[in-house]
N, CA, C and O atoms as a GROMACS GRO file, in nm:
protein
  292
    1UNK      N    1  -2.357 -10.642  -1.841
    1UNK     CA    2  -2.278 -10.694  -1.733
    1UNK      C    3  -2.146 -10.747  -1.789
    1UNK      O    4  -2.152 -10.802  -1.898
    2UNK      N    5  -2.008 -10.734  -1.717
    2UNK     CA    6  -1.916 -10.771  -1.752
    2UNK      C    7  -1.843 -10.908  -1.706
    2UNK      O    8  -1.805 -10.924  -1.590
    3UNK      N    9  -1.824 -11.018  -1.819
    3UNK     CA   10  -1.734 -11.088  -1.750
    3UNK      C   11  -1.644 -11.094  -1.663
    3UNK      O   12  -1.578 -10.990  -1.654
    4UNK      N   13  -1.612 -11.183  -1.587
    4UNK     CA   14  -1.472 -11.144  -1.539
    4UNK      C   15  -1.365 -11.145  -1.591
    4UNK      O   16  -1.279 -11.078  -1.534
    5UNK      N   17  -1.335 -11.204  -1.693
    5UNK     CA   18  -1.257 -11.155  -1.776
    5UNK      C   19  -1.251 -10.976  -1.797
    5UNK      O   20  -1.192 -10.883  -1.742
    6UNK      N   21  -1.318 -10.987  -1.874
    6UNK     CA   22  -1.359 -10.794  -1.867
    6UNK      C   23  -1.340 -10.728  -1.744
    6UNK      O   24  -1.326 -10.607  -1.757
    7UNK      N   25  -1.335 -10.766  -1.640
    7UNK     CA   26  -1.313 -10.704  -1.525
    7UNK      C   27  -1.172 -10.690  -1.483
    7UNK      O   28  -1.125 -10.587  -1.434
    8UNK      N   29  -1.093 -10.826  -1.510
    8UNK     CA   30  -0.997 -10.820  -1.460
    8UNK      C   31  -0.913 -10.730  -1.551
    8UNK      O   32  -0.828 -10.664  -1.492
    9UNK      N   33  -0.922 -10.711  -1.724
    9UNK     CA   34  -0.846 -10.636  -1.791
    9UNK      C   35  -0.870 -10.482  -1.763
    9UNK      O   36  -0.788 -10.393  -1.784
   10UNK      N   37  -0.970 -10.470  -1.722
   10UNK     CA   38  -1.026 -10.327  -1.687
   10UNK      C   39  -0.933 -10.285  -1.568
   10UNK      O   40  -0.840 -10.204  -1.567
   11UNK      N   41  -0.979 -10.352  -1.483
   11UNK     CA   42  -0.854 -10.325  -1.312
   11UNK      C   43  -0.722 -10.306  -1.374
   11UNK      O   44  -0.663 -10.198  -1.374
   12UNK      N   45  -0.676 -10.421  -1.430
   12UNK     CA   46  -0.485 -10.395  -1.482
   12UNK      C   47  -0.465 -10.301  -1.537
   12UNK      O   48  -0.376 -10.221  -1.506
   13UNK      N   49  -0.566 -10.284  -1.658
   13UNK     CA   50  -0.541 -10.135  -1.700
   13UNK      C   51  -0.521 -10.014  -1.608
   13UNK      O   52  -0.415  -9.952  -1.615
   14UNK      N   53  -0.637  -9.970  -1.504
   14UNK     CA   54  -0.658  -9.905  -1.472
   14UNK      C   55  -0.575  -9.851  -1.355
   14UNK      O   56  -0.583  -9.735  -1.314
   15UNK      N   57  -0.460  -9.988  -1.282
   15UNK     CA   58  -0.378 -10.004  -1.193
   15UNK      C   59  -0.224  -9.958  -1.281
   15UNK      O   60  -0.128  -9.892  -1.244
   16UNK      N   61  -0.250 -10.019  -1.396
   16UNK     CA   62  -0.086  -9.988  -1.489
   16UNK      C   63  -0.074  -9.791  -1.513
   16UNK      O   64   0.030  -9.726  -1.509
   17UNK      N   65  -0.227  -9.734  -1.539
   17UNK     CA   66  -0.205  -9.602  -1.577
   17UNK      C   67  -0.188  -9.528  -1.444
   17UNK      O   68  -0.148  -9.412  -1.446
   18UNK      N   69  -0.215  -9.588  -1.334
   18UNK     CA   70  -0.194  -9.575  -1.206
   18UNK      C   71  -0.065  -9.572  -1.186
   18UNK      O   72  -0.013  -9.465  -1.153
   19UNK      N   73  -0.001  -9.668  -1.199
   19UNK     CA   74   0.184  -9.714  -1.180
   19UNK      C   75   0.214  -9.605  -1.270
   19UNK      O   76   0.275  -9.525  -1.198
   20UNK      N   77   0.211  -9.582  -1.325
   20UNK     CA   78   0.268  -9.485  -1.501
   20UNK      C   79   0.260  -9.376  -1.434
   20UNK      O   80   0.362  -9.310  -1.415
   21UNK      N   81   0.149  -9.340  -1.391
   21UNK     CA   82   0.166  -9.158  -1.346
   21UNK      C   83   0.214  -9.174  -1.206
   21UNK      O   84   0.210  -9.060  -1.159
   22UNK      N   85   0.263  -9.266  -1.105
   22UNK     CA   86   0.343  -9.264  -0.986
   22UNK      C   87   0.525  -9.245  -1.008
   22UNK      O   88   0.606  -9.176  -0.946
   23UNK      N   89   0.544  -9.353  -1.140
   23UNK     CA   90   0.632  -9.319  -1.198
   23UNK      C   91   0.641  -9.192  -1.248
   23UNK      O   92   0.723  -9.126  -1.184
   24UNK      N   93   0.584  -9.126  -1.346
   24UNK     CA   94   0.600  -9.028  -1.417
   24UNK      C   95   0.647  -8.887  -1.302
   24UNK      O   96   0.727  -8.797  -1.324
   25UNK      N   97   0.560  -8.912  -1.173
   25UNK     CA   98   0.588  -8.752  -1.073
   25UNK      C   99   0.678  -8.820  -1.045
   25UNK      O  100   0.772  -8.775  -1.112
   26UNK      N  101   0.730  -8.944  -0.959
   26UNK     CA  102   0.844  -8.945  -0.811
   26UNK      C  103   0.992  -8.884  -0.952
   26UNK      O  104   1.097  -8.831  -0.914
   27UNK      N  105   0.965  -8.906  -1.085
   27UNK     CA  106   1.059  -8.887  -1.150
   27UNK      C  107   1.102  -8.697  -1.138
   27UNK      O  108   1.195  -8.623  -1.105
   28UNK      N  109   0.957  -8.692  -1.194
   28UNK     CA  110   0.981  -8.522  -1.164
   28UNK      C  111   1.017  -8.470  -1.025
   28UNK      O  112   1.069  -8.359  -1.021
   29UNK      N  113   0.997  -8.532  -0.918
   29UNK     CA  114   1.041  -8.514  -0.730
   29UNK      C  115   1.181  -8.533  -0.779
   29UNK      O  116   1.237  -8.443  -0.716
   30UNK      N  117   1.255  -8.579  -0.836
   30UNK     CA  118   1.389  -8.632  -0.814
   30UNK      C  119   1.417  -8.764  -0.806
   30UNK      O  120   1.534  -8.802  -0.810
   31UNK      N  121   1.278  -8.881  -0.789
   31UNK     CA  122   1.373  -9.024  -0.748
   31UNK      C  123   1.348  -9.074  -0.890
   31UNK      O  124   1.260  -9.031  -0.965
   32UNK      N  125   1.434  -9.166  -0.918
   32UNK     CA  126   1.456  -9.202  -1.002
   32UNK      C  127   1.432  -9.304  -1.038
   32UNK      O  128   1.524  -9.334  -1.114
   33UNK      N  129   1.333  -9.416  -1.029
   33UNK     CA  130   1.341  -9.555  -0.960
   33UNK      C  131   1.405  -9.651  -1.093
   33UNK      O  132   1.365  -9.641  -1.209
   34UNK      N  133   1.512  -9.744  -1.048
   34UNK     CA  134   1.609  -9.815  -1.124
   34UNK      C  135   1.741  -9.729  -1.134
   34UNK      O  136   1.828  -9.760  -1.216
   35UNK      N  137   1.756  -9.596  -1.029
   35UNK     CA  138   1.891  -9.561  -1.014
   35UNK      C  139   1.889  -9.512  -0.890
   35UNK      O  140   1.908  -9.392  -0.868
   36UNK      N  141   1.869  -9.584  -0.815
   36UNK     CA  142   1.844  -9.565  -0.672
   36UNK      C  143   1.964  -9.624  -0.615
   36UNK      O  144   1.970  -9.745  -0.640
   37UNK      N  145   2.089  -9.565  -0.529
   37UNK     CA  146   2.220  -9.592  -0.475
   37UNK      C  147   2.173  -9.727  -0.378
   37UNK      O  148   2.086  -9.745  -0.293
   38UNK      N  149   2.301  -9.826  -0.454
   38UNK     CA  150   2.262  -9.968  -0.408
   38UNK      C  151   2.232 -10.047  -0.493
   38UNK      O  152   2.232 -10.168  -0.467
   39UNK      N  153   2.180  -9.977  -0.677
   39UNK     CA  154   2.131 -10.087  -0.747
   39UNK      C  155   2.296 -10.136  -0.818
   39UNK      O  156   2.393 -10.061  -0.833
   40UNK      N  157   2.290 -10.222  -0.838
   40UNK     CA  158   2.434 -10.304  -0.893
   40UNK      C  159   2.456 -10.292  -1.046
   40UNK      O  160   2.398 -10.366  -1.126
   41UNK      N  161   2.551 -10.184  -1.086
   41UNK     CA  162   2.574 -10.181  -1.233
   41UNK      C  163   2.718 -10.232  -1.220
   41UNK      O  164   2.800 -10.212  -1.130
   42UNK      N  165   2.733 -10.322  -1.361
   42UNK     CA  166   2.865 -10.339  -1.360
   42UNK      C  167   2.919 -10.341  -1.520
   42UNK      O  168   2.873 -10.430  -1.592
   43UNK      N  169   3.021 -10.238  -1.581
   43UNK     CA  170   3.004 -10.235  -1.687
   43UNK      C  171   3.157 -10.276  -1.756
   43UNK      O  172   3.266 -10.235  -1.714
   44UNK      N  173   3.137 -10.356  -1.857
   44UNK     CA  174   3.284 -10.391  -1.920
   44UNK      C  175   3.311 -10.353  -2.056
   44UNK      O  176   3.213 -10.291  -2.099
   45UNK      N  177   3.416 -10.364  -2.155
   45UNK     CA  178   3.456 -10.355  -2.258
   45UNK      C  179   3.316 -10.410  -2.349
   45UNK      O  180   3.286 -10.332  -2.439
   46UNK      N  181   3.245 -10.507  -2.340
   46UNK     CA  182   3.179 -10.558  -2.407
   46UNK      C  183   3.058 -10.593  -2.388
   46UNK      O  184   2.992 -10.678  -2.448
   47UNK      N  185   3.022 -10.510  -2.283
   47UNK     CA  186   2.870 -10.564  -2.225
   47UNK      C  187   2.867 -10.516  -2.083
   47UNK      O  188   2.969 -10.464  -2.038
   48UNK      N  189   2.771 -10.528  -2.015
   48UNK     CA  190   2.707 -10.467  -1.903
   48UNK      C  191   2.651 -10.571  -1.823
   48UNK      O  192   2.603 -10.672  -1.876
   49UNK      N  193   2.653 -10.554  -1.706
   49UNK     CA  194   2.552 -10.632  -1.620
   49UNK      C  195   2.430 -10.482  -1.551
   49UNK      O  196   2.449 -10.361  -1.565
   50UNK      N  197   2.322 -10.546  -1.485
   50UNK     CA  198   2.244 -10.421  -1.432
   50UNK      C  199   2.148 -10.473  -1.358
   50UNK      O  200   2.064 -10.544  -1.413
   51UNK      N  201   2.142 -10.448  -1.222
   51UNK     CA  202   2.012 -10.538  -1.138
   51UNK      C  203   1.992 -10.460  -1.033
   51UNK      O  204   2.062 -10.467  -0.932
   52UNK      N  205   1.864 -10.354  -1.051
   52UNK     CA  206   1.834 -10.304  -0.970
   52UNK      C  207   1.802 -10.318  -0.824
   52UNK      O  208   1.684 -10.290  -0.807
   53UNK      N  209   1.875 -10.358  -0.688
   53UNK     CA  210   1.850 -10.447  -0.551
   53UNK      C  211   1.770 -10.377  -0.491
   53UNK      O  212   1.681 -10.436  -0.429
   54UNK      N  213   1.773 -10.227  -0.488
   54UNK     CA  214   1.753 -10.155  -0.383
   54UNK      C  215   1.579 -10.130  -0.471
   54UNK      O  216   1.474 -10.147  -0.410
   55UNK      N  217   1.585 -10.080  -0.641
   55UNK     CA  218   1.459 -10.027  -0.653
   55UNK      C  219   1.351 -10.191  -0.607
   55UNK      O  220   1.236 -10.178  -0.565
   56UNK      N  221   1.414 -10.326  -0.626
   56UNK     CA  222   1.298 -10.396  -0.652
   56UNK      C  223   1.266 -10.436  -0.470
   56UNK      O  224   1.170 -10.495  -0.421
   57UNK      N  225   1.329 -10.404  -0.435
   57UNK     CA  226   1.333 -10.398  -0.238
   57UNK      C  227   1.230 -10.287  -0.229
   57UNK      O  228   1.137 -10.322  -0.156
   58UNK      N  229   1.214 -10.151  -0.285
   58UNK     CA  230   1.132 -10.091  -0.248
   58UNK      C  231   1.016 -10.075  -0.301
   58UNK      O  232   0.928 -10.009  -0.246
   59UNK      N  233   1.002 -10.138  -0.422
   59UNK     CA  234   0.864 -10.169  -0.486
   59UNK      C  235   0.791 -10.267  -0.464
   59UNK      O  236   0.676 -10.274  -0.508
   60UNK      N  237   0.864 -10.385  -0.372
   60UNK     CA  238   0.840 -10.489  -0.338
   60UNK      C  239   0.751 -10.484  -0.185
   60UNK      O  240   0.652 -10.549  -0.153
   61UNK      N  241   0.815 -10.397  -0.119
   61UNK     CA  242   0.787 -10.273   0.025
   61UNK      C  243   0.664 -10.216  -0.002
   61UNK      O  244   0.575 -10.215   0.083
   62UNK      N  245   0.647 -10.158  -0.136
   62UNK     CA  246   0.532 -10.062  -0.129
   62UNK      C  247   0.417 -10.184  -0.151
   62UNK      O  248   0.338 -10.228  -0.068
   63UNK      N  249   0.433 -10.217  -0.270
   63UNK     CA  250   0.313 -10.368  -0.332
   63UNK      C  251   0.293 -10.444  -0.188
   63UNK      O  252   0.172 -10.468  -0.177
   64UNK      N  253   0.354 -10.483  -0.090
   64UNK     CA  254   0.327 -10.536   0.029
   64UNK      C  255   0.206 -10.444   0.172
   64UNK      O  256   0.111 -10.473   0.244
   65UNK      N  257   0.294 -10.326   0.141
   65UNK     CA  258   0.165 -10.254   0.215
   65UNK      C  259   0.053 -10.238   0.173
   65UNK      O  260  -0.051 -10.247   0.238
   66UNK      N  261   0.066 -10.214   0.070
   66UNK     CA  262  -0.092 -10.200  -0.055
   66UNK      C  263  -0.181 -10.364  -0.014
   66UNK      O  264  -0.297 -10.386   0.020
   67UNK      N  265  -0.071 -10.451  -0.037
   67UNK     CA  266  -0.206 -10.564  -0.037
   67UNK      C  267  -0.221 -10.622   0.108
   67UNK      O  268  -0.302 -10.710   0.136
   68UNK      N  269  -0.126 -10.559   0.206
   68UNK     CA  270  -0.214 -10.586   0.377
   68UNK      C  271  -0.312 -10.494   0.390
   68UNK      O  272  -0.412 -10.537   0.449
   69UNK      N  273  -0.321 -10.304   0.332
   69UNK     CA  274  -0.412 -10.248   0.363
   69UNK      C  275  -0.513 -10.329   0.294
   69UNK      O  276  -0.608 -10.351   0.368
   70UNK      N  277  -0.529 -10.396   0.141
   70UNK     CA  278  -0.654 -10.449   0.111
   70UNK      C  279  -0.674 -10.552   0.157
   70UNK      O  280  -0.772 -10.607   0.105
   71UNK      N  281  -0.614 -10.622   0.250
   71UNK     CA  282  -0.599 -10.756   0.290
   71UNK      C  283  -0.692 -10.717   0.396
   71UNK      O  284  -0.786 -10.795   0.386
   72UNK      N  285  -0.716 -10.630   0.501
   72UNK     CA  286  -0.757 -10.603   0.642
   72UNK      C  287  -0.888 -10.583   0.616
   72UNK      O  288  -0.955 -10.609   0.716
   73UNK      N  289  -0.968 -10.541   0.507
   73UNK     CA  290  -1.112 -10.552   0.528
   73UNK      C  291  -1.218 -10.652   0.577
   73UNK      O  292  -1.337 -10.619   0.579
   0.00000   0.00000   0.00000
């Protein structure tokens, strides 16, 4: 039987190789997520600024539907 400890590293894992291969296709589809029109680059002689608005708006969008569908049981 597994702790919960053991349980919970098992899920993250198993949710991160999850995220990894969602990333890995929408890349091969074409989207790009962190260069999605809207994210704010600003670049100078000596340095950069970079804050993705639009990707963390829509990952923020998706993670929200995910935990009302598990929320409704």
């Amino acid at each position: 039987m597994l702790k919960p400890v053991g349980r919970i590293l098992i899920t993250a894992g198993i949710v991160l190789v999850a995220a990894g291969l969602v990333v890995a296709l929408a890349e091969r589809a074409g989207l790009r997520l962190g260069r999605l029109p809207g994210d704010i680059r600003i670049e100078g002689r000596h340095g950069g600024f970079y804050f993705p608005v639009v990707t963390c708006l829509l990952v923020s969008a998706v993670l929200s539907l995910i935990a009302w569908l598990f929320g409704r049981r």
